[in-house]
ROGUKOL-789533 format. One record per residue (C-alpha): x, y, z; residue number from 1. Coordinates in nm, 4 decimals. Layout:
BEGIN
+----------+----------+----------+-----+
!       px !       py !       pz ! seq !
+----------+----------+----------+-----+
!        X !        Y !        Z ! NUM !
...
+----------+----------+----------+-----+
! end
This chain:
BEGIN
+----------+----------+----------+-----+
!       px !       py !       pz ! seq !
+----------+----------+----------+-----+
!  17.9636 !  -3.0176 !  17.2214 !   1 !
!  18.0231 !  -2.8604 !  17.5777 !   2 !
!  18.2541 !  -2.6087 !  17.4634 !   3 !
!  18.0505 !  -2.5453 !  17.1530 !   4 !
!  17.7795 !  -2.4231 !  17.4192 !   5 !
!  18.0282 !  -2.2845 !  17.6850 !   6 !
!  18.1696 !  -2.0038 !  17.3597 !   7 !
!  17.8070 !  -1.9836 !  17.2810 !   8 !
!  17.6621 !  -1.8575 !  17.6440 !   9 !
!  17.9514 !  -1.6674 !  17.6622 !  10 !
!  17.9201 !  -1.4680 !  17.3391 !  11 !
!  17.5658 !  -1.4247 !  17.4052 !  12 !
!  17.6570 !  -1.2708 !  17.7646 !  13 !
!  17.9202 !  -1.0369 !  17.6205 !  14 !
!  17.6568 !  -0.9149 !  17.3343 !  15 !
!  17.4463 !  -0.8490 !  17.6096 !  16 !
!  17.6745 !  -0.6238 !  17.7667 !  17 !
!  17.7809 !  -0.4480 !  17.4878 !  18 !
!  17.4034 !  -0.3852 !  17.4060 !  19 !
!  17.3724 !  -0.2596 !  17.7555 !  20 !
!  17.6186 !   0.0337 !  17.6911 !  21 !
!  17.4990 !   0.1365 !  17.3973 !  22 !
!  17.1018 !   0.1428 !  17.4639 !  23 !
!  17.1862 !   0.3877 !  17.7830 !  24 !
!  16.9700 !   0.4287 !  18.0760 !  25 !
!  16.6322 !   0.3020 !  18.1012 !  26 !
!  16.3562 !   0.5571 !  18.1591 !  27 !
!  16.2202 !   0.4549 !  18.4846 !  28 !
!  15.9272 !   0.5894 !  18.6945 !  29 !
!  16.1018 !   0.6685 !  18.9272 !  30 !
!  16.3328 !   0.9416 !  18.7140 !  31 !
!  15.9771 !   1.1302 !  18.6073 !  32 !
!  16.0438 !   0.9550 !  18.2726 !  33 !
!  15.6896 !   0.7935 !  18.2246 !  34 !
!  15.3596 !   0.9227 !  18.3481 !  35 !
!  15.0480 !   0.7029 !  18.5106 !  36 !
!  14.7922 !   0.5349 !  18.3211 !  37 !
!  14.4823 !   0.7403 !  18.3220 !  38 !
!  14.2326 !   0.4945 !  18.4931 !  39 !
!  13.8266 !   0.5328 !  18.4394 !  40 !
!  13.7098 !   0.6266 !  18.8220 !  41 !
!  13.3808 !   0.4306 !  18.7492 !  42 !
!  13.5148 !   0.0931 !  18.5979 !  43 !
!  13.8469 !   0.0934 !  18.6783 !  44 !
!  14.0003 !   0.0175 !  18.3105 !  45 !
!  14.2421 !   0.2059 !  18.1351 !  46 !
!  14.1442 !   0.4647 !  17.9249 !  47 !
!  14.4593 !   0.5289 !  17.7169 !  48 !
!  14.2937 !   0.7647 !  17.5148 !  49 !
!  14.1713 !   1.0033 !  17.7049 !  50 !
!  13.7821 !   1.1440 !  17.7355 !  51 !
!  13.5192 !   0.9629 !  17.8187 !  52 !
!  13.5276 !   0.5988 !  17.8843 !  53 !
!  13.3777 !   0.3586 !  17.6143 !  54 !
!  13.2661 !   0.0873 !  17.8019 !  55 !
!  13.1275 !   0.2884 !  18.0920 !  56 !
!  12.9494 !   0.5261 !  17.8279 !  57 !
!  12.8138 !   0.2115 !  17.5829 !  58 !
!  12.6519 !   0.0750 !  17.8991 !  59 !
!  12.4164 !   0.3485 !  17.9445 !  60 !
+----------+----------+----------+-----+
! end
């Protein structure tokens, strides 16, 4: 039962690494890959849209 797990873990680990190569880099922030979330100045939620904010504009 132990080794069954041991080959298990193991093939799991090497998968991994394979996966690893293939996938490539990560985009990261800090390569310039991915920009800020735009953030409503008056609420402070995301606005992943863009334009005006709903709940700040439903409120008034």
């Amino acid at each position: 039962m132990l080794n069954i797990v041991l080959l298990f873990l193991i093939f799991i680990a090497i998968v991994a690494v394979f996966g690893r190569f293939r996938s490539g880099p990560r985009i990261t922030r800090r390569d310039g890959g991915l920009k800020k979330p735009r953030i409503c100045p008056e609420c402070g939620r995301y606005n992943l849209q863009g334009g005006p904010c709903r709940d700040c504009s439903s409120n008034r």
